[in-house]
VOBA-1610 file (N, C-alpha, C; in pm, whole numbers, padded with zeros to 5 digits, always signed):
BEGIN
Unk+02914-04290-00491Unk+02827-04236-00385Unk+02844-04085-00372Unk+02969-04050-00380Unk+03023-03878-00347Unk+02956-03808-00463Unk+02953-03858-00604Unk+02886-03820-00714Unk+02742-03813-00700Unk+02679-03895-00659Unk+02544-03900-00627Unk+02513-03763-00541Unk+02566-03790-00442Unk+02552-03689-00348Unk+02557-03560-00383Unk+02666-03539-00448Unk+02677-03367-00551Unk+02561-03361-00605Unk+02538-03471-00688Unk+02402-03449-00799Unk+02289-03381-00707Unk+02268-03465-00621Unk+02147-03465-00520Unk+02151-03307-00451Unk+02250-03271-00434Unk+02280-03105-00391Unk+02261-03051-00461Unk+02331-03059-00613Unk+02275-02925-00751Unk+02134-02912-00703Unk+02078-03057-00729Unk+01919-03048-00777Unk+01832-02960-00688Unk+01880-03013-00538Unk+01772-02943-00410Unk+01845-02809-00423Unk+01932-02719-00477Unk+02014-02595-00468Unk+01931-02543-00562Unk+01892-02596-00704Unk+01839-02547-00815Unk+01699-02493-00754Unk+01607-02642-00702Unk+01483-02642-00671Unk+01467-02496-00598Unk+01560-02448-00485Unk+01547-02348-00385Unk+01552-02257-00408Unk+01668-02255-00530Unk+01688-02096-00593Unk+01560-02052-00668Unk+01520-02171-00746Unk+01383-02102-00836Unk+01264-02110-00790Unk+01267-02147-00644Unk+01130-02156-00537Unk+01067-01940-00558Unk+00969-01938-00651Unk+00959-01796-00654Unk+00908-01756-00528Unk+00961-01582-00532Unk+00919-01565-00344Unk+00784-01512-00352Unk+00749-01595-00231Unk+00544-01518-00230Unk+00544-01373-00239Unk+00379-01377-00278Unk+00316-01251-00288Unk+00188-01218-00186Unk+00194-01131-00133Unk+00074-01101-00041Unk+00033-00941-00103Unk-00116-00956-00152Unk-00143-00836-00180Unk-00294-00761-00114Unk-00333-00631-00151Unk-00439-00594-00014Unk-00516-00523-00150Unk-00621-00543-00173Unk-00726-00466-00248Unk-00723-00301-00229Unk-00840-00263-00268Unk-00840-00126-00259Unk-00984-00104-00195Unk-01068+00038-00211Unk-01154+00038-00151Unk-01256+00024-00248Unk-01358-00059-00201Unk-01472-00132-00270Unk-01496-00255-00303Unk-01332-00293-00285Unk-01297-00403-00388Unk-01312-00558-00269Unk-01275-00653-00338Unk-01268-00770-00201Unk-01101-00820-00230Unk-01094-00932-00182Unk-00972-01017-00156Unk-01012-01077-00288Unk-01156-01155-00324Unk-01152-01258-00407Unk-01204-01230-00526Unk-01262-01082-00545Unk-01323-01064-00702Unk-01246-01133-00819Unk-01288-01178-00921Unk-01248-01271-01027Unk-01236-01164-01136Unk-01281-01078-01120Unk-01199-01003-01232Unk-01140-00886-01183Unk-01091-00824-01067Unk-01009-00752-01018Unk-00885-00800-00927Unk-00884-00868-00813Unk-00805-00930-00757Unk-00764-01096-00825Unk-00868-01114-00836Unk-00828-01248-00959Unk-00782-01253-01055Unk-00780-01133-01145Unk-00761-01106-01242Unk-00606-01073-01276Unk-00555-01026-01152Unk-00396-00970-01082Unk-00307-01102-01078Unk-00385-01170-01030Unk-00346-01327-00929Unk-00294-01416-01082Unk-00413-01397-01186Unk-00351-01462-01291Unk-00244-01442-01360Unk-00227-01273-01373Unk-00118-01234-01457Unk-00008-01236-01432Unk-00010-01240-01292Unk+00152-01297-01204Unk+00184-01414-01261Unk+00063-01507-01213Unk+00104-01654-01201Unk+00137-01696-01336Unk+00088-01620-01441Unk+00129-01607-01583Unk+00280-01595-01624Unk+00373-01470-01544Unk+00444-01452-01569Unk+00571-01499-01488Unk+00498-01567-01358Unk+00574-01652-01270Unk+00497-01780-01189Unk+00541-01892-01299Unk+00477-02001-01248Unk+00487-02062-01157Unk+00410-02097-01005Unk+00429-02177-00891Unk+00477-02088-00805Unk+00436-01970-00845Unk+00415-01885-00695Unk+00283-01883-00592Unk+00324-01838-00439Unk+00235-01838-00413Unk+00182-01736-00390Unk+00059-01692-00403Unk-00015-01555-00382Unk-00137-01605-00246Unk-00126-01491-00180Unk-00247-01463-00013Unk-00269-01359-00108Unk-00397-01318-00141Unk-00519-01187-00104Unk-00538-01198-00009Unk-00509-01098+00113Unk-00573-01037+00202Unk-00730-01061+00237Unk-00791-01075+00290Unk-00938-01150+00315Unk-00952-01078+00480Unk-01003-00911+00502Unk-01039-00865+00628Unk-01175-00890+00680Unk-01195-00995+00693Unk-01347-01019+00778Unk-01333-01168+00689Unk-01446-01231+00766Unk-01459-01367+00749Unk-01549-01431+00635Unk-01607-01286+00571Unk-01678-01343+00406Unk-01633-01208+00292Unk-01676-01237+00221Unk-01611-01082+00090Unk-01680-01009+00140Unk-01813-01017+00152Unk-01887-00909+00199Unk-01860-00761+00306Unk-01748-00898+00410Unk-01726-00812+00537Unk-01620-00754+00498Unk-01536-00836+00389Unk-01430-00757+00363Unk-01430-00663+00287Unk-01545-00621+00178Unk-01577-00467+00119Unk-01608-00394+00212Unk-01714-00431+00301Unk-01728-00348+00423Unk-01659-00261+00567Unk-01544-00361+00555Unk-01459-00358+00613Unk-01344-00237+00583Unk-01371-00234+00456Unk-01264-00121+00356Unk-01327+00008+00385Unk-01434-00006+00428Unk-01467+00132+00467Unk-01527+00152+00640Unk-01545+00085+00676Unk-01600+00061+00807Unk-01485+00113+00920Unk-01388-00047+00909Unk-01348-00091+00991Unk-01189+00000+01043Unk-01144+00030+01164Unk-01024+00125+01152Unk-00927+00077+01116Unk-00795+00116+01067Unk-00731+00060+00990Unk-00654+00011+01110Unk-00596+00024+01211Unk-00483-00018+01312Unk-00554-00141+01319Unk-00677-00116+01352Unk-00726-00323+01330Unk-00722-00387+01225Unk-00738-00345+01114Unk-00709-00413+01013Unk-00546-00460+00999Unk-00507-00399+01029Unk-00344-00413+01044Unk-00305-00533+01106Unk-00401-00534+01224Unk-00359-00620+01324Unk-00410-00723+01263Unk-00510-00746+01178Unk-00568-00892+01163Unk-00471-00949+01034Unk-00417-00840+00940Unk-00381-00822+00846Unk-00230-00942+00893Unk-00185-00883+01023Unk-00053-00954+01081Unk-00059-01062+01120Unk-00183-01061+01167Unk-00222-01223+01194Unk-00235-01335+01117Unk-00272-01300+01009Unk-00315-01325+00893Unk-00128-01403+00807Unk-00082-01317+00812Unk+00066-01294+00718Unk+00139-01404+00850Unk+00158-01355+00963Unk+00261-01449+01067Unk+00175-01633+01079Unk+00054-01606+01082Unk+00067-01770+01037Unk+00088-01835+00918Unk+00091-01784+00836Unk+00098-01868+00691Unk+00216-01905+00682Unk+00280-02045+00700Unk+00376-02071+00689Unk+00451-02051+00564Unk+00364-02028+00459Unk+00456-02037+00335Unk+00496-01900+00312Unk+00460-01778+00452Unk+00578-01644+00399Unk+00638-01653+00513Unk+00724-01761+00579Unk+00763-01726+00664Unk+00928-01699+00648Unk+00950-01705+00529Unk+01101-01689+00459Unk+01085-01560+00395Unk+00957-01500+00423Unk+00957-01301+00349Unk+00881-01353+00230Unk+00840-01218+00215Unk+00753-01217+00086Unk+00733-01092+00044Unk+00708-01080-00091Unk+00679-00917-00150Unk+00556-00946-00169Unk+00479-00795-00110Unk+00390-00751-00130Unk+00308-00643-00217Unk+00195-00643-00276Unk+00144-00530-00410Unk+00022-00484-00295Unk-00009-00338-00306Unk-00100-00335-00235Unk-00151-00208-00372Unk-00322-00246-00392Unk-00439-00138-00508Unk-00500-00017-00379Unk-00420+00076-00428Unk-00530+00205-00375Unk-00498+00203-00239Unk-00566+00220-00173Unk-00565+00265-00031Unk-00502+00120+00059Unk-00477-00017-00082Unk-00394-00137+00023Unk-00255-00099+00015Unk-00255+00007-00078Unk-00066+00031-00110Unk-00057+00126+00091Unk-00085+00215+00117Unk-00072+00217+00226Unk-00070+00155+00350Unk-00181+00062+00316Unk-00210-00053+00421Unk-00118-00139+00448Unk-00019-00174+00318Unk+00073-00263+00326Unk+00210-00193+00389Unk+00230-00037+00370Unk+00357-00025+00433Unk+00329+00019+00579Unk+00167+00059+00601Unk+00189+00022+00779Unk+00233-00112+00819Unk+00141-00193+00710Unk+00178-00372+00759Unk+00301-00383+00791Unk+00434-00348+00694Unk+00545-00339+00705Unk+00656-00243+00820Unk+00600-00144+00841Unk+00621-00047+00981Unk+00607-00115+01139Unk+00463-00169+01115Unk+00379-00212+01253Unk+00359-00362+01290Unk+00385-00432+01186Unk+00436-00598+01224Unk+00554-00618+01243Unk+00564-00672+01375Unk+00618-00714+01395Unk+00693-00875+01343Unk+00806-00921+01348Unk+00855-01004+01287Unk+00825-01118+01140Unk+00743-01048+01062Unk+00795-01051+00904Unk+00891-00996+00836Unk+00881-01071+00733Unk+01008-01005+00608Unk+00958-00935+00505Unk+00928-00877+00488Unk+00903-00762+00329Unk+01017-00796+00236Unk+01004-00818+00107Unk+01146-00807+00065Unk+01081-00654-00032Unk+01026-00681-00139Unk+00937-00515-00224Unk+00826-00481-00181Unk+00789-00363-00167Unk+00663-00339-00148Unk+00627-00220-00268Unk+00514-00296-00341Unk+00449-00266-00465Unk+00297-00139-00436Unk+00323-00009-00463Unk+00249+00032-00424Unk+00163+00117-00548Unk+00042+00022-00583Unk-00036+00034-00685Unk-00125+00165-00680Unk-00086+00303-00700Unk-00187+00395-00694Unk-00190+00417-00540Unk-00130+00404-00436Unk-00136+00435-00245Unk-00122+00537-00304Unk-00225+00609-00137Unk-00194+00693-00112Unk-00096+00791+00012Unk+00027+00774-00029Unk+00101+00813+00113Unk+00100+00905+00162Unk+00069+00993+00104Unk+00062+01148+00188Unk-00145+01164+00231Unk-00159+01095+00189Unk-00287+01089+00203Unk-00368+01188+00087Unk-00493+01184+00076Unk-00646+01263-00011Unk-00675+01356+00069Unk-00674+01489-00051Unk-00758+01594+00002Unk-00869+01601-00085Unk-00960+01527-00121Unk-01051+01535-00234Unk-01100+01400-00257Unk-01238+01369-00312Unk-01292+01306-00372Unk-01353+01254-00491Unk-01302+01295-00591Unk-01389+01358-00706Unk-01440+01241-00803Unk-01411+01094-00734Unk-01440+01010-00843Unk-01448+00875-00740Unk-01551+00839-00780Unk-01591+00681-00655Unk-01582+00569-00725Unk-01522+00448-00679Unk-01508+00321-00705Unk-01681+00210-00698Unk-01715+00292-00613Unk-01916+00227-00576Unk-01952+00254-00651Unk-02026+00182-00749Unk-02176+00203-00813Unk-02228+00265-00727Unk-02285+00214-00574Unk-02422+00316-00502Unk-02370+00470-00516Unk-02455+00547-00561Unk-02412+00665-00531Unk-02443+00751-00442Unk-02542+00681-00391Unk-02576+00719-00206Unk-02448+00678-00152Unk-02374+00594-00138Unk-02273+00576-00052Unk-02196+00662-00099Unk-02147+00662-00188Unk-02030+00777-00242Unk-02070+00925-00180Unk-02200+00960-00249Unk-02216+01130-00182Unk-02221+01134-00040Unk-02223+01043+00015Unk-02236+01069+00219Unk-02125+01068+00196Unk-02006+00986+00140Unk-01853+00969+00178Unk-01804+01128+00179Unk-01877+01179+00067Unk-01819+01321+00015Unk-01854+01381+00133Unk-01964+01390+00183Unk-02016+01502+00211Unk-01932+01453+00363Unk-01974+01391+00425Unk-01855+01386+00562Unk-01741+01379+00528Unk-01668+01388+00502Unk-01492+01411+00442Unk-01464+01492+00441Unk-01576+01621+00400Unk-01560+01764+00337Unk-01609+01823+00477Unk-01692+01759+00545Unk-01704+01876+00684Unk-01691+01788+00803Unk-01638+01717+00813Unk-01620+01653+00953Unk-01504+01556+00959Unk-01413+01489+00899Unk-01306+01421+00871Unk-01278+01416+01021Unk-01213+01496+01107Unk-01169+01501+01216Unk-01230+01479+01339Unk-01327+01468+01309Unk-01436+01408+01438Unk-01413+01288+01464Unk-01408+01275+01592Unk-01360+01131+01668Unk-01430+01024+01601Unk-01548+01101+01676Unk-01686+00965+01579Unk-01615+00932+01420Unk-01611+00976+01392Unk-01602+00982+01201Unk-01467+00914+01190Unk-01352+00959+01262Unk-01200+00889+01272Unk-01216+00766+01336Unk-01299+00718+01413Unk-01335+00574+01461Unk-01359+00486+01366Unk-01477+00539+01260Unk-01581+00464+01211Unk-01557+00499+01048Unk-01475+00544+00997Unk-01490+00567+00858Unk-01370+00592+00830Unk-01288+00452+00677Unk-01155+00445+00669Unk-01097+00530+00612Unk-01162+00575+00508Unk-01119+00693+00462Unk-01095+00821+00544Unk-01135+00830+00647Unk-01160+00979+00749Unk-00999+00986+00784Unk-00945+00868+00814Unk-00793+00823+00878Unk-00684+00816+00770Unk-00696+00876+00674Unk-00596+00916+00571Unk-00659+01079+00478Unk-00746+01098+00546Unk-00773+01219+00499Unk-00671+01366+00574Unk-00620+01416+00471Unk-00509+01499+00483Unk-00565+01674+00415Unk-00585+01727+00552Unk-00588+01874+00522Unk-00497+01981+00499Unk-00458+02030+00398Unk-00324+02103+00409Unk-00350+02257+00449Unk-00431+02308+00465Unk-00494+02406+00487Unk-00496+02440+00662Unk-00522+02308+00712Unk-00526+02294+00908Unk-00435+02174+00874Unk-00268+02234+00866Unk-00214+02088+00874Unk-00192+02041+01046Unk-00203+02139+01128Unk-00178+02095+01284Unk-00324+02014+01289Unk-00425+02089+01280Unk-00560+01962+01333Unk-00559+01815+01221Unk-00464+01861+01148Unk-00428+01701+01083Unk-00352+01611+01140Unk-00233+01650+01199Unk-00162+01584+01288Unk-00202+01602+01402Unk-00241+01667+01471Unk-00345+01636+01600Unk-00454+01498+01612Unk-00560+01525+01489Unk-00693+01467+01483Unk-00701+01365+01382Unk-00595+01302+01364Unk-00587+01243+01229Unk-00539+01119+01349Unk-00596+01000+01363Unk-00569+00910+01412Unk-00498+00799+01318Unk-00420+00838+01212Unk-00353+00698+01143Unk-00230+00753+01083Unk-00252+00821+00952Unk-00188+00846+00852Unk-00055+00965+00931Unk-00058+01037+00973Unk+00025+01116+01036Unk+00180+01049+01185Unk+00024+00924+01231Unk+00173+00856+01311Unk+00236+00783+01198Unk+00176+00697+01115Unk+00278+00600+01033Unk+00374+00716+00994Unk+00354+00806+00923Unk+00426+00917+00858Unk+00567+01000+00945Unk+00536+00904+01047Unk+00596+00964+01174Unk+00614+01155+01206Unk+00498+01203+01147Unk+00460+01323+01181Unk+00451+01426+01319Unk+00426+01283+01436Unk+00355+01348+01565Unk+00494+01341+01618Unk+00526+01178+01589Unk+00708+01165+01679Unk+00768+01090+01590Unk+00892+01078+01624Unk+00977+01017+01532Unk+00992+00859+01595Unk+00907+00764+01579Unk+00886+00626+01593Unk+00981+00576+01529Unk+01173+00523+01561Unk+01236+00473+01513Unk+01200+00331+01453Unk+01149+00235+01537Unk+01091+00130+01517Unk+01060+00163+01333Unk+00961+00187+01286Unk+00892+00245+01197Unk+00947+00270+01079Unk+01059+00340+01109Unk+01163+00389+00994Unk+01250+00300+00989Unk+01290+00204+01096Unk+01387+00112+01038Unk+01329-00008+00985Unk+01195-00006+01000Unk+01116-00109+00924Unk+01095-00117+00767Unk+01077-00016+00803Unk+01093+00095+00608Unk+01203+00091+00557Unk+01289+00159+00618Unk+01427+00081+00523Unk+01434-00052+00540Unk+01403-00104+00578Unk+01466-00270+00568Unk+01403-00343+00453Unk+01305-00270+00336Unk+01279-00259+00237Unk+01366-00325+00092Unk+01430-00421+00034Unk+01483-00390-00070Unk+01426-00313-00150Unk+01312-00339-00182Unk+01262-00152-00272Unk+01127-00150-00222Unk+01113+00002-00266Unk+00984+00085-00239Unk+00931+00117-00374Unk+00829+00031-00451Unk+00788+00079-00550Unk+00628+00120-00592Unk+00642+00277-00598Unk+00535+00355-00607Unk+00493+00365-00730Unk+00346+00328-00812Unk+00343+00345-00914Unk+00253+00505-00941Unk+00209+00571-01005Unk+00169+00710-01024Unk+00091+00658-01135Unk-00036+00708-01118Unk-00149+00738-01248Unk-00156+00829-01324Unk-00078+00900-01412Unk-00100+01052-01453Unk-00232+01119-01459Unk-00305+00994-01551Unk-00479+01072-01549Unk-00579+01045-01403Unk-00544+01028-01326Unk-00633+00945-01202Unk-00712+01031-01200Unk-00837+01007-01175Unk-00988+01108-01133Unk-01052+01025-01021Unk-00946+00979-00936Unk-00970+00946-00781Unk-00922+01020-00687Unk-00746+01044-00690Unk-00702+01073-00627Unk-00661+01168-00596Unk-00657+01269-00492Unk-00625+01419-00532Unk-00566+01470-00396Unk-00406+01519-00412Unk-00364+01475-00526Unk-00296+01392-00578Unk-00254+01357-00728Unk-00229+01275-00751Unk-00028+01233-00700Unk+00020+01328-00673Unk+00133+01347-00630Unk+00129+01257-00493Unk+00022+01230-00445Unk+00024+01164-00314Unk+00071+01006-00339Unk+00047+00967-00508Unk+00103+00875-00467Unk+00222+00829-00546Unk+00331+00918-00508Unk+00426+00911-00530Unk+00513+01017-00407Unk+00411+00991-00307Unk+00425+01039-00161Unk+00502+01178-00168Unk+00411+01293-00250Unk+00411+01402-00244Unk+00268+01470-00180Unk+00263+01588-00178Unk+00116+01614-00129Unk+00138+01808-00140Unk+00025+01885-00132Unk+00018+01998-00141Unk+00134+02095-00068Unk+00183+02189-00072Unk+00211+02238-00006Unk+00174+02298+00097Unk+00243+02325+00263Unk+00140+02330+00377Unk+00057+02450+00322Unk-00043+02458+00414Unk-00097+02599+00431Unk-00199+02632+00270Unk-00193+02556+00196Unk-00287+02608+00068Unk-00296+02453-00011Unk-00386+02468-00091Unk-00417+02340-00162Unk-00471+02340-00320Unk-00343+02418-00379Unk-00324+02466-00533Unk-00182+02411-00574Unk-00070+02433-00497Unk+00092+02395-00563Unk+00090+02303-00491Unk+00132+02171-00541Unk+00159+02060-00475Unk+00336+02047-00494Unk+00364+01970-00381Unk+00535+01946-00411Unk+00550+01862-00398Unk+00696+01773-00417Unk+00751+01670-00484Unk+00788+01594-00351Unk+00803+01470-00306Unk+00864+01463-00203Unk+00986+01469-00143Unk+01071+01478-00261Unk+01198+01563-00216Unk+01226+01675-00171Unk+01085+01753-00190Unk+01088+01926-00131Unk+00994+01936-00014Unk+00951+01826-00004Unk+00865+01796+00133Unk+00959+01832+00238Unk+00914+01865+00354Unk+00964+01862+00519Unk+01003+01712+00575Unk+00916+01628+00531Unk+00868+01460+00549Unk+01049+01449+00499Unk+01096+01470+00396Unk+01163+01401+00296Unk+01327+01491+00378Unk+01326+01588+00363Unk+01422+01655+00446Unk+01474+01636+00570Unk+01376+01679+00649Unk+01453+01606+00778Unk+01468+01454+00789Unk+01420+01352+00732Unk+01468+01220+00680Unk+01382+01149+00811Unk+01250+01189+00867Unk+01223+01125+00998Unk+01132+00995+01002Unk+01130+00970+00845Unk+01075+00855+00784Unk+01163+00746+00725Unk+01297+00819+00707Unk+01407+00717+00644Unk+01397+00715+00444Unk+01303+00849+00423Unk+01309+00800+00261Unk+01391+00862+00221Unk+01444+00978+00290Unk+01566+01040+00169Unk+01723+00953+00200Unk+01688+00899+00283Unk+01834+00801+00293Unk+01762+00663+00168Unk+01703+00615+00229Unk+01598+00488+00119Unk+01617+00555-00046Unk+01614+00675-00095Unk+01642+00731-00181Unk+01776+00748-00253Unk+01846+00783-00161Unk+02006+00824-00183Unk+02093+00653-00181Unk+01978+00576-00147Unk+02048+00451-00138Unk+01978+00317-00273Unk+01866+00428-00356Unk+01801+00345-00507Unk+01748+00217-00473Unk+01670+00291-00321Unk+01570+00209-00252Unk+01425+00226-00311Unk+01384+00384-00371Unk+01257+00408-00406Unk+01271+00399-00535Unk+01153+00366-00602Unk+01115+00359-00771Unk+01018+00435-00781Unk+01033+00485-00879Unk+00883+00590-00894Unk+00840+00523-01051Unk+00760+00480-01028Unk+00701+00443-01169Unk+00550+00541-01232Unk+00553+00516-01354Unk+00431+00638-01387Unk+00356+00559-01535Unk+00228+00583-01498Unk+00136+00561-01634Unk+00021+00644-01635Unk+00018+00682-01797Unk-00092+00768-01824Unk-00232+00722-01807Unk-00235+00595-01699Unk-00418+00570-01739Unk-00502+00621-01624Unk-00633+00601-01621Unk-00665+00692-01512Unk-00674+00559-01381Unk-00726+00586-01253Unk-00733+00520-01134Unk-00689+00360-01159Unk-00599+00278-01150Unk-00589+00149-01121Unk-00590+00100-01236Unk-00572+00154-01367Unk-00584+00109-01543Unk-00459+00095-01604Unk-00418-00029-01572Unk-00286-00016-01575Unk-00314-00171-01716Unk-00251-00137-01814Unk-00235-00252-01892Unk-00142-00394-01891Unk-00138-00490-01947Unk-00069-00591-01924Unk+00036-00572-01914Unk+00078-00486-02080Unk+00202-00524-02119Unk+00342-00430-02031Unk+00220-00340-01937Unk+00268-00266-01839Unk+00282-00304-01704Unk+00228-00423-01700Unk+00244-00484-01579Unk+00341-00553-01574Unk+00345-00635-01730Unk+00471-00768-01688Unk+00578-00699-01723Unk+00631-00562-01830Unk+00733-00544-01794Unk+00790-00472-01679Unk+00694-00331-01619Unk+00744-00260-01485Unk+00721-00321-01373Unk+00633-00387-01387Unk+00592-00468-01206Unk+00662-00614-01163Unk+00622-00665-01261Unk+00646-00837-01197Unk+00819-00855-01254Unk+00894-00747-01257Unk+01066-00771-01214Unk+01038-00760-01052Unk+01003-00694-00997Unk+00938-00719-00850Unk+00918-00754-00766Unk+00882-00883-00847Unk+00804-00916-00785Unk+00859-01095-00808Unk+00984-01123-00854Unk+01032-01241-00901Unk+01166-01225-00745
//
């Protein structure tokens, strides 16, 4: 009977250990939760390289539709919130889960992680985010190209308008280095997570509680500008020609975010590929990402 019993323990010990830990991941902008060859396409190559996991896409509104729409519409602190709602019922992350977030979800996911309350993060995978935020547009994910040139053209002269910071997602990570005070003034998102305005302890100890922070970098991107942003660098204040590293950042120095400790402690990864916006190949996925993500 005592033998039995051992047996019966290996087995349920084995089962638990190789229970792989979920994945929750957040699209980018344009994109949905369920596209079959972009978010689906992700969903396979995991499940490829780790069988009987479970994966949530993110799904913000109640059809794909609302949820492309939503990527640009809707403000992000609500999305956050539904985003939490979303993550705290699913019983199957309620033991933590690592998350991948494409483009503008790599940000989305470490507010998720800042501003939810009682989940577990164990990695957070940040596919092309942008953390310091875009000063530029120079390359659109939309076919319409009516939508794209209005995006441009309000970004470039009105970003900071209430109206526009209400109603347009991009407006709320748009980062001027040129007026960096009316950025942290008028910037309703990207500047509190950044803990820019105040130092929101909450926030930073959410962030470290991170086992890793992994930022991947596009070398060729003709989205993002700049591209240093996502590897949560950004221009230097006051001009928007020398960009710096985030170790020579202010952000990174006075430590009021927790990354140069998260750093000094081989909490952050900086990963890098030469392809342009979100072109990341297989054989680049299963070896730099999905250690990760196991």
């Amino acid at each position: 009977m005592l033998r039995y019993l051992v047996a019966l323990a290996t087995v349920v010990t084995l089962t638990f250990a190789e229970t792989p830990t979920p994945l929750v991941i957040w699209h980018g902008m344009g994109d949905s939760c369920c596209n079959p060859f972009s978010m689906g396409s992700i969903i396979r190559m995991v499940e490829a390289q780790i069988p009987g996991i479970y994966t949530l896409s993110l799904k913000i509104g109640d059809t794909t539709t609302a949820d492309i729409m939503n990527g640009f519409l809707k403000p992000i602190n609500e999305q956050i919130e539904m985003a939490c709602s979303i993550v705290k019922s699913d019983e199957n992350l309620a033991n933590g889960f690592n998350a991948m977030g494409f483009s503008q979800g790599g940000q989305f996911l470490r507010a998720l992680v800042q501003q939810c309350d009682g989940i577990k993060m164990h990695n957070l995978i940040s596919i092309g985010g942008q953390h310091q935020g875009v000063n530029g547009f120079p390359k659109c994910p939309v076919d319409d190209f009516t939508i794209c040139n209005t995006l441009r053209h309000v970004l470039n002269t009105a970003a900071y308008n209430p109206a526009i910071q209400d109603h347009l997602v991009q407006a709320e990570y748009w980062h001027d280095p040129i007026n960096e005070e009316e950025y942290k003034t008028k910037n309703i998102f990207l500047p509190d997570l950044n803990n820019e305005k105040t130092v929101n302890e909450v926030y930073k100890q959410r962030l470290m509680s991170l086992n890793k922070f992994v930022m991947l970098r596009f070398n060729n991107d003709t989205m993002v500008q700049p591209v240093a942003s996502e590897w949560f660098g950004f221009y230097a204040p006051g001009q928007d020609v020398v960009v710096q590293s985030l170790q020579e950042s202010n952000l990174y120095k006075t430590d009021q975010l927790g990354l140069q400790a998260m750093d000094k402690n081989n909490q952050l990864v900086f990963l890098a590929t030469d392809g342009d916006h979100l072109q990341i190949s297989t054989e680049f996925f299963n070896e730099q990402i999905i250690p990760y993500l196991k």
